[in-house]
N, C-alpha and C positions, 0 to 999 in steps of 0.2 A: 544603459551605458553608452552604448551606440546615439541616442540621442543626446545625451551630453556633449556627446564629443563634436555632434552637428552644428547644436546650439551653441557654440562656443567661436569666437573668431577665426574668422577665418586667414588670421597673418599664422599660424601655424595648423597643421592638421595630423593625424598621424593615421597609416593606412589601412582601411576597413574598419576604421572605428576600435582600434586593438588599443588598448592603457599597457598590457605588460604581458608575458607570458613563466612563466612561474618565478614569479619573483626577477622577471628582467623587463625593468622598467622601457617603453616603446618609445622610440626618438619622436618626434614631432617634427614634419615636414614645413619650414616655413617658408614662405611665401613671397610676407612682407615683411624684410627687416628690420624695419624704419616703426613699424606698430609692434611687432615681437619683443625689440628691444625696450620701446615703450612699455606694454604690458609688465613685463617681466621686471621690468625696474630697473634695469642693465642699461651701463654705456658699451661701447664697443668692446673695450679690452674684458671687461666682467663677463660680461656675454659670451668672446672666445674663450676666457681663462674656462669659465662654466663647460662650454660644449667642450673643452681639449680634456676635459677631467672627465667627462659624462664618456668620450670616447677611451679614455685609460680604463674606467670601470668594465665597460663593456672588451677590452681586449684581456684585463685578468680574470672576465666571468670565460670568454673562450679558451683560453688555456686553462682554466679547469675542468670545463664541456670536455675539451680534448683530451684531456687523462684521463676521464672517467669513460670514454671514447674507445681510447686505448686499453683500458682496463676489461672493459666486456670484448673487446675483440680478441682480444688474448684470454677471456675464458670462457664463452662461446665454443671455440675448439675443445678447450681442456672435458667439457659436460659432454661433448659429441664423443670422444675417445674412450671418455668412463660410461659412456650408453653403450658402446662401441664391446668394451669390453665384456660386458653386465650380458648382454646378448652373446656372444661368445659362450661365457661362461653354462649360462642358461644352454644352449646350442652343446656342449660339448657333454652337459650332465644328462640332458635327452638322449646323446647315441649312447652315453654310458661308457665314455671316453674320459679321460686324463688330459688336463690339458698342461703343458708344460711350458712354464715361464723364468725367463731371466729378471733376477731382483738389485736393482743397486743396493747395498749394502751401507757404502761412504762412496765417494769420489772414485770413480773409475776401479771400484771393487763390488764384481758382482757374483750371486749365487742362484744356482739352476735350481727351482722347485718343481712338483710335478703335484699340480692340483686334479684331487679328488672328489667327486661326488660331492661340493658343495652346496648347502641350501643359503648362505648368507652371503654377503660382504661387509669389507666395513670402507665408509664412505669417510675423507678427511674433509671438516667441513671449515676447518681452517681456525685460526686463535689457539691450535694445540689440543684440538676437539676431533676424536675420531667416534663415530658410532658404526655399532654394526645393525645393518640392515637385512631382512632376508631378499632377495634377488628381486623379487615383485614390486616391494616397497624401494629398494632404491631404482629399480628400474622407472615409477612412479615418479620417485623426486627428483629425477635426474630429468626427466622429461618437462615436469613441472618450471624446476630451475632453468631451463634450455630455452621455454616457452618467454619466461619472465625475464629474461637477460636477452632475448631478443629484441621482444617488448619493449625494454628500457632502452637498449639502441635505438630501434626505432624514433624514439621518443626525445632521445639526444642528437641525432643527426635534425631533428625538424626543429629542437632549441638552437642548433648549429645555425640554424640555416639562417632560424627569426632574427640571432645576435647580430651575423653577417649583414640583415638587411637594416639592423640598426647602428650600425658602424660606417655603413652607406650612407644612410640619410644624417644621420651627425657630420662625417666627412664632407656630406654636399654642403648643409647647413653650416660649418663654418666657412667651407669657401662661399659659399653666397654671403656670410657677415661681412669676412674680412675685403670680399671685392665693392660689394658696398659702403665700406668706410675708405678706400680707395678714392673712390668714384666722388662721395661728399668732400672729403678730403681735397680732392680734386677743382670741385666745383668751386668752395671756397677760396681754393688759390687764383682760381679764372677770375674770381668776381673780386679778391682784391687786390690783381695788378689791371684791373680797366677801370 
């Protein structure tokens, strides 16, 4: 792929030889506008219309990024608090201890329990789905889960990043079209008032 991208003209490049990163296609850094346009089949306005559309895709794939962004930062915490707990529980069934919790009920109506000698819990795993685990096994998928929603952050800050440097090079690349048809623009009106 990387030799593709070599052997191919050099009025546009795109960098390190990158075509797309999951499904987000790689801007192409040009060059030479005057061959790009060429190639491509493009007069100037098609060419911007094109790049100002290639950059609107890439800012609704980033506001997607960023909910799903949002999304694991906000439960991230939520799996730390239920490990958090899970260990508690575990911890308080070893002294042989009771551990005693406040339960909201509804809105701003709560009731005091006193948990006992526990071997399960039951884990909410969302869609109206609650299963019960014994403290080993959710201690296991909670971990699991914690590990894998990192992971996927990890993995969306570096798609973050790639989008941004494609929103960059699109950005430059229409300012390098539109000052080039400036400039011919230009040239032609030099050459027909002499």
């Amino acid at each position: 792929m990387a030799a593709a991208a070599a052997s191919s003209s050099s009025a546009a490049s795109t960098p390190q030889g990158v075509t797309e990163r999951r499904g987000i296609p790689a801007a192409s850094f040009v060059e030479d506008v005057e061959t790009y346009l060429r190639q491509a089949g493009l007069d100037v306005n098609s060419g911007l219309a094109f790049l100002q559309e290639r950059l609107q895709q890439y800012k609704i794939v980033e506001m997607k990024l960023l909910a799903q962004q949002r999304d694991l930062q906000a439960k991230i915490p939520d799996i730390e608090k239920c490990l958090d707990i899970v260990a508690t529980l575990q911890a308080k069934k070893a002294l042989g201890e009771a551990l005693t919790a406040d339960f909201e009920l509804s809105e701003g109506i709560y009731s005091r329990a006193k948990i006992e000698d526990t071997d399960s819990v039951c884990l909410w795993l969302g869609a109206n789905v609650m299963l019960e685990y014994s403290c080993d096994e959710a201690n296991a998928l909670l971990k699991k889960n914690l590990e894998n929603a990192k992971a996927s952050l990890e993995v969306l800050v570096a798609d973050l990043q790639f989008l941004r440097d494609q929103q960059t090079i699109t950005q430059v690349t229409i300012a390098r079209v539109f000052n080039w048809d400036v400039h011919q623009r230009r040239s032609k009106q030099a050459i027909k008032e002499t």
